[in-house]
ROKOL-155420 format. One record per residue (C-alpha): y, z, x. Coordinates in steps of 0.2 Angstrom, whole numbers, padded with zeros to 4 digits, always signed. Each point is the difference from the previous one (the first is absolute). Layout:
N
YZX ...
This chain:
461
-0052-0036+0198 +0005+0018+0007 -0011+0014+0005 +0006+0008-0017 -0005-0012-0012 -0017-0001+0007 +0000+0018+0001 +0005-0001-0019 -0016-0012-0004 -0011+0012+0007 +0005+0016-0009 -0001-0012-0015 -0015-0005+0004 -0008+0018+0004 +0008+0006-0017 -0004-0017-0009 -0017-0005+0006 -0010+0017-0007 +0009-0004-0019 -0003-0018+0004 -0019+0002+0001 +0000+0013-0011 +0005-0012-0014 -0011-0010+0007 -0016+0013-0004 +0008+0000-0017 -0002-0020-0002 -0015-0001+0006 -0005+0015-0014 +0007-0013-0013 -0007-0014+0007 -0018+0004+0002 +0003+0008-0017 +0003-0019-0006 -0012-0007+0009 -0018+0011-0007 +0006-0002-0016 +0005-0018+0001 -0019-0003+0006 -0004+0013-0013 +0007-0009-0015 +0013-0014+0000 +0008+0010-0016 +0001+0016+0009 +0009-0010+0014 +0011-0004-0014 +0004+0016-0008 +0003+0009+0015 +0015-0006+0008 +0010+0000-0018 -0007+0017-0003 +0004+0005+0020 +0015-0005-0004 +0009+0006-0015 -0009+0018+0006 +0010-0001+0015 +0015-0009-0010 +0000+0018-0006 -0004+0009+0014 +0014-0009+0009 +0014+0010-0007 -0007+0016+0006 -0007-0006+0016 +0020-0006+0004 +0006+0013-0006 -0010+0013+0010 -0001-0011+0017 +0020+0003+0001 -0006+0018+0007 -0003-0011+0015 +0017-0006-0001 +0007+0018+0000 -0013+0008+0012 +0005-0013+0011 +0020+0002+0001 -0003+0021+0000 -0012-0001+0016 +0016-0013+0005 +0012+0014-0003 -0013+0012+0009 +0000+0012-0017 -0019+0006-0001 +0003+0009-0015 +0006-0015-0010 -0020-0008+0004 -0010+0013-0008 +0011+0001-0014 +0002-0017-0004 -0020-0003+0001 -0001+0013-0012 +0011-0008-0013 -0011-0016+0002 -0015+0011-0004 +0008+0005-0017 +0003-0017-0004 -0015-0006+0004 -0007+0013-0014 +0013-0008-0011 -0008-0017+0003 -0018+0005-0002 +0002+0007-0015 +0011-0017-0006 -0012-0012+0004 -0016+0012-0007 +0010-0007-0018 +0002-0015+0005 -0018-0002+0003 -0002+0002-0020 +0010-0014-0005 -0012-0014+0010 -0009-0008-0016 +0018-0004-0007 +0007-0006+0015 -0012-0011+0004 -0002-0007-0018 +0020-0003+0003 -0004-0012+0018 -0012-0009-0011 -0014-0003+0013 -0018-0009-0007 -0010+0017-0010 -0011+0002+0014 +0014+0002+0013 +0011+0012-0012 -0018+0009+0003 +0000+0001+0018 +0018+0002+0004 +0000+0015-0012 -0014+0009+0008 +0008-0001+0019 +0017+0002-0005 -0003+0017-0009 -0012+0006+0015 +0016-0004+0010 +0012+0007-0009 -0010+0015-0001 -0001+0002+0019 +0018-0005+0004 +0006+0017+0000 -0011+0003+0016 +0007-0015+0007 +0019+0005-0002 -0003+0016+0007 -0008-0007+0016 +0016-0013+0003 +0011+0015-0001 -0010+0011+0013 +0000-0015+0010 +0018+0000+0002 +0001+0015+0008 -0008-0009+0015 +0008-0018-0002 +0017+0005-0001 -0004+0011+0016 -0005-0014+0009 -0017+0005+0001 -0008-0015-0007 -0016-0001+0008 -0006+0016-0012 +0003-0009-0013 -0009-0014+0008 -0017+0012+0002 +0001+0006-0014 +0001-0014-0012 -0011-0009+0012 -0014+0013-0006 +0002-0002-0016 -0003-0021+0001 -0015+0003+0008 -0006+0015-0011 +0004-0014-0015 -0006-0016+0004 -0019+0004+0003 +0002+0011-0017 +0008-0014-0011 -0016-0011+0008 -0011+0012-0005 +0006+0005-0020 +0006-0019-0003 -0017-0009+0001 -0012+0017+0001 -0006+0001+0017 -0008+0012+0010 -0004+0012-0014 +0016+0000-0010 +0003-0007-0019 +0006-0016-0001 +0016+0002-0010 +0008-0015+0004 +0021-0001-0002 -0001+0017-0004 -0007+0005+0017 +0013-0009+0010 +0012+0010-0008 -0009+0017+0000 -0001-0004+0020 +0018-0004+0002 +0003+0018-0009 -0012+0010+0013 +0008-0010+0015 +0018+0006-0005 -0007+0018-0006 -0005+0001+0019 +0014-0005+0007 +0010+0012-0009 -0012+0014+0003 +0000-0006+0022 +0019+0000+0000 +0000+0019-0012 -0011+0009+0015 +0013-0010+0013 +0017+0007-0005 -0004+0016-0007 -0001+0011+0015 +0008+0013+0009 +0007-0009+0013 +0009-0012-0010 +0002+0013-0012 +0011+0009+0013 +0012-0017+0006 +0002-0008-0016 -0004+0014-0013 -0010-0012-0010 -0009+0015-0009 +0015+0013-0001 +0011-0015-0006 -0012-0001-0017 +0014+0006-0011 +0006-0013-0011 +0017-0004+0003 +0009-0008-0016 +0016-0008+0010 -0012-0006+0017 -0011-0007-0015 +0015-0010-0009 +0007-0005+0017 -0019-0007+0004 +0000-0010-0016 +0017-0006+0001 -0007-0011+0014 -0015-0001-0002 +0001-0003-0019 +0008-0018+0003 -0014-0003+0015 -0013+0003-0015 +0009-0014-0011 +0000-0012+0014 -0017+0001+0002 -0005+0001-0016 +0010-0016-0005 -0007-0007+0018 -0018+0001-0008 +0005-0004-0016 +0006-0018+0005 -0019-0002+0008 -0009+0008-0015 +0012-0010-0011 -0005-0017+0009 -0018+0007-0002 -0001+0003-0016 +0008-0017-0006 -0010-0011+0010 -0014+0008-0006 +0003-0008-0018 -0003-0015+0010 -0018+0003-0001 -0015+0010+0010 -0002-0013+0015 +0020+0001+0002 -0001+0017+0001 -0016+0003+0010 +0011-0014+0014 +0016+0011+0000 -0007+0017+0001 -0010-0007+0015 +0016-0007+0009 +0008+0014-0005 -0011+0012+0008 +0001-0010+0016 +0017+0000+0000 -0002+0017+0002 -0005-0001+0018 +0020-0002+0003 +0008+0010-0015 -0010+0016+0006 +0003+0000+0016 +0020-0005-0003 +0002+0018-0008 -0007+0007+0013 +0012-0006+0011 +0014+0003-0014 -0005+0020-0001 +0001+0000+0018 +0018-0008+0001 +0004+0012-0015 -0004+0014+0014 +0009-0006+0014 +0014-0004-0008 -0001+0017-0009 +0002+0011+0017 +0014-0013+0004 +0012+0004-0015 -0005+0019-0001 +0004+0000+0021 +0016-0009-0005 -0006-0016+0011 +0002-0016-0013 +0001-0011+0013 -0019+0004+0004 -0003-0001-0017 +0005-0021+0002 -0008-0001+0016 -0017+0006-0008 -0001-0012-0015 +0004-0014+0010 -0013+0003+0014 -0012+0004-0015 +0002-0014-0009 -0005-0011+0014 -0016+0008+0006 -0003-0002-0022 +0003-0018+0001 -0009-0002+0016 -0016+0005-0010 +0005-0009-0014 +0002-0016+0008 -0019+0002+0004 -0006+0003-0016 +0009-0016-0006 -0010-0010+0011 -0015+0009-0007 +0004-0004-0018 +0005-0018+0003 -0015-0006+0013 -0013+0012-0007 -0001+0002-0019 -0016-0002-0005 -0011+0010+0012 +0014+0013-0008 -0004-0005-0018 -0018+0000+0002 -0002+0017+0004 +0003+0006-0017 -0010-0012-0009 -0019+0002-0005 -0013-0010+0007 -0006-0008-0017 +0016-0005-0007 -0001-0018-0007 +0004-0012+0011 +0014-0009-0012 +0008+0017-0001 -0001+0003+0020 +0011-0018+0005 +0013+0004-0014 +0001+0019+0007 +0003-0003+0017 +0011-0016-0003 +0011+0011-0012 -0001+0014+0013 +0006-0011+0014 +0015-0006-0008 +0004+0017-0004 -0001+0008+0016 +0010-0013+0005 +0013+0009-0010 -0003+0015+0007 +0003-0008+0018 +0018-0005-0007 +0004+0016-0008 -0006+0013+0013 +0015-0002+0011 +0011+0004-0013 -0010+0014-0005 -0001+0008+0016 +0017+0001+0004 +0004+0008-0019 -0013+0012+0005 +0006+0007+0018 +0019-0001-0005 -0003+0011-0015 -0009+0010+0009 +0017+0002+0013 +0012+0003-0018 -0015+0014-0006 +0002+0007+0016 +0018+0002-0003 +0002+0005-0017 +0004-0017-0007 -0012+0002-0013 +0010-0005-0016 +0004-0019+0008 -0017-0001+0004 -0006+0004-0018 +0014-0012-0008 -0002-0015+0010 -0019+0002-0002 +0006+0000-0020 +0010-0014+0002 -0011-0012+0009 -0014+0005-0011 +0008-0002-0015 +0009-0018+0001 -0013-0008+0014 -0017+0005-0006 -0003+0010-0019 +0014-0013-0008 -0008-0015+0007 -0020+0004+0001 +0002+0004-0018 +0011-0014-0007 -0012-0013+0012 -0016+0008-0004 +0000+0005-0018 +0011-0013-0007 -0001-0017+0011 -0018+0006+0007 +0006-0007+0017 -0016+0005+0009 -0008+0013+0014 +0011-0009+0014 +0017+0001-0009 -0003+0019+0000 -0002+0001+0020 +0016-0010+0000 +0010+0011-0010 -0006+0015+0013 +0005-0006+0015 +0017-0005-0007 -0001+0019-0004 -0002+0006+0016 +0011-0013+0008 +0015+0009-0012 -0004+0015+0003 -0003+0000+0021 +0017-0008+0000 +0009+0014-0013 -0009+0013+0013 +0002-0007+0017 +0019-0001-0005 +0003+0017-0005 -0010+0005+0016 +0013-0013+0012 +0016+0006-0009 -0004+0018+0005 +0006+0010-0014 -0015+0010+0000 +0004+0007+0016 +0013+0011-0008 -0014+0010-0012 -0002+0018+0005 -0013+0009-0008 -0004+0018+0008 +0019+0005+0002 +0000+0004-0017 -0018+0005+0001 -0001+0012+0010 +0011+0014-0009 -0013-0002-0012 -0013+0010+0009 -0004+0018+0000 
C-alpha cells in the first residue's frame, strides 16, 4: 500500500464520512418514524412504508434530477471556475420550484392511487393521509438537496453533516410528541409523523438558505448575482441530470414495486417486509452517502482533467463501503431479533410474535446475501454520475429491472402465488444483474472519456 492510496482513503474519508453520517441522521429520521408508529398502531406501521414510499418514488425523479448540481458544482470547482458554482446552484433552485409545484398535483391524486395498489380499506386510509402530507412538503425537501450541493460538490461535507444533523434532532422528539400526544401536543397519529418529517426538512432548508446567501460567498461564487435564469445552463443541467432522475426514479420504483406486490400477500406479510426493509436501511442510507461523496471526487477529477484519480477514488471508496458492510452482515445474520423487536408493540399476540420474527429472520437473511451486491451498484454509480455516465446508469437500471424483478414478481405473485419468500429471491437476483451490468461499465473505462463542462462553460454569461 503506498503513501498515496492511504492518502487517498483519507480525503475519501474526510469528504465521505460527514455524508456518510448525514444519511445516517436521515435513517435514523425514518427509522424512529417507524418505530412510534409501529408501537402506535400495527396498521400505521403498515401504511407507512407503502405510503413513504411511492411519495419518494415520486419524489425520486426530482431529487436525482436536482442532486446532479452536485455533480456539476463538483467538476467546476475541479476546473477552478467559481462562476460556473453560483450559476449552476441557481438553475437547481428553479427546478426545485418546477418540482414543488409537480408534486403539490400529485398529492390530489392519492385516493385513486391507492385504491389502484389495492391495500385492506383501512390501510388505503392511512397511506392516503401520509402520502399527501408528504407530497405536500416535498417541494421543501427538493429545494434543501439542491442547496446542499453547493457544499458537497465542494467537498465541504461536514456542513451538510450539521445541518441535517439539526434537523433529525429537531424531528425525532417532535414526531414522539404529535404521533402518540405527549407533552401537550394532539395526538394525531400517522398523520403527525408525517407533519414532523415536513417541519424537519422545512428547517433544514431554512439552516442551509441563511448559510449560502451571504456576502462573502456572494463575492467568490456569485451565488446571488448569478440569479438569472439561464435557458442553455438549464438544458445542459437537465441533460445530465434528467437521466440521473430516471435512474433513481426506476431505482425506487423496483422497491415500491416489490412493496406494493407483497403487500397483496396480506397485513402480517407486509407489516414483516417494511420492518426488514427499514432496517436494511442502516446500509442503503449510509451507501449513498458514500456514493454522493464518490460523485464529488471523482467530479474535481474529470473537470481537473485527472481520470486516473477518478479510478483511484472509486476503488479506495468501495472498499471502506464494504468494510462497513461486511459488519452490518454480521449484524443481520447473528442478531435479528433484538433488531425486529424494536418495532413491534409490547401487547402483540403471542402467535403473531413467533411467526413475525421467524418470517423476519429468514428475510434479513436475504438482505445479508444481497447487500454486497447492492453496495457495490451503489458506490460505482456513484463513480459513472460523477463522470457524466448518466444514461448507462438509467438503462441498465431499466434493463435489470424490467426482465429480473417487475416480470418475475408479477407473473410469480399474481398468477402462480409463489409466496413472500419467492419475492426476496427475485430481488437479489435483481441486484446481482444489475451490480454486474454497473461494475462492468465502471472496469471497461469508457466513462473516462465523458467531458461535461468543456461545452459548458461557453454557456455562462
Amino acid at each position: 500500500m503506498t503513501f498515496f492510496t492511504i492518502k487517498k482513503y483519507k480525503e475519501i474519508l474526510r469528504i465521505s464520512l460527514p455524508l456518510v453520517l448525514s444519511m445516517g441522521a436521515t435513517t435514523v429520521m425514518e427509522f424512529t418514524d417507524r418505530v412510534f408508529l409501529g408501537q402506535y398502531s400495527l396498521d400505521a406501521l403498515a401504511a407507512s412504508l407503502p405510503a413513504g414510499i411511492t411519495s419518494f418514488l415520486f419524489t425520486s425523479f426530482f431529487m436525482g434530477t436536482a442532486g446532479y448540481v452536485n455533480v456539476f458544482i463538483a467538476q467546476y470547482t475541479g476546473a477552478d471556475d467559481s462562476k460556473g458554482v453560483g450559476a449552476t446552484l441557481w438553475q437547481g433552485i428553479y427546478f426545485s420550484m418546477i418540482s414543488a409545484a409537480v408534486m403539490a398535483l400529485i398529492a390530489l391524486a392519492a385516493v385513486r392511487l391507492f385504491a389502484f395498489i389495492g391495500h385492506l380499506p383501512e390501510i388505503q386510509q392511512l397511506e392516503v393521509t401520509y402520502f399527501r402530507i408528504l407530497c405536500s412538503g416535498t417541494g421543501i425537501s427538493i429545494l434543501g438537496t439542491t442547496l446542499s450541493c453547493f457544499y458537497s460538490g465542494r467537498g465541504l461535507t461536514r456542513n451538510v453533516m450539521l445541518v441535517t444533523s439539526l434537523g433529525t434532532l429537531f424531528n425525532i422528539p417532535l414526531d414522539y410528541a404529535i404521533i402518540n400526544g405527549a407533552w401537550g401536543f394532539p395526538e394525531l397519529g400517522i398523520r403527525g409523523a408525517a407533519l414532523a418529517t415536513v417541519m424537519a426538512w422545512t428547517l433544514i432548508t431554512g439552516v442551509f438558505m441563511f448559510l449560502i446567501f451571504n456576502k462573502k460567498y456572494n463575492e467568490r461564487y456569485h451565488v446571488w448575482d448569478a440569479r438569472k435564469f439561464n435557458p442553455k445552463l438549464f438544458l445542459r443541467l437537465m441533460k445530465f441530470g434528467i437521466p440521473g432522475g430516471i435512474q433513481f426514479f426506476l431505482d425506487i420504483l423496483a422497491f415500491a414495486f416489490f412493496i406494493l406486490i407483497v403487500g397483496r400477500l396480506g397485513k402480517q406479510e407486509l407489516a414483516i417486509t417494511n420492518i426488514v426493509m427499514s432496517i436494511n436501511s442502516l446500509s442503503y442510507m449510509p451507501m449513498f452517502g458514500f456514493s454522493i461523496g464518490v460523485s464529488s471526487l471523482v467530479g474535481r477529477a474529470m473537470g481537473g482533467e485527472k481520470p486516473d484519480q477518478a479510478v483511484i477514488a472509486g476503488n479506495a471508496t468501495a472498499h471502506i463501503a464494504l468494510s462497513y458492510v461486511f459488519c452490518l452482515i454480521l449484524l443481520f445474520v447473528f442478531f435479528p431479533v433484538p433488531l425486529i423487536k424494536v418495532f413491534l408493540s409490547a401487547d402483540l399476540a403471542p402467535a403473531d410474535l413467533k411467526n413475525i420474527l421467524e418470517m423476519g429472520t429468514i428475510l434479513l437473511r436475504f438482505v445479508a446475501v444481497y447487500l454486497f451486491f447492492d453496495s457495490i451498484n451503489v458506490i460505482y454509480m456513484g463513480v459513472l454520475k460523477g463522470a457524466g455516465d448518466s444514461r448507462f446508469i438509467m438503462w441498465s437500471m431499466g434493463v435489470a429491472a424490467v426482465f429480473f424483478l417487475f416480470i418475475p414478481v408479477w407473473v410469480g405473485i399474481i398468477y402462480f402465488e409463489m409466496g413472500l419468500y419467492y419475492a426476496w429471491t427475485c430481488i437479489t437476483v435483481y441486484l446481482f444483474m444489475l451490480c454486474l451490468m454497473i461494475f462492468t461499465r465502471f472496469y471497461k473505462g469508457k466513462w473516462q472519456t465523458i467531458r461535461m463542462i468543456q461545452q459548458e462553460r461557453r454557456l455562462l454569461p
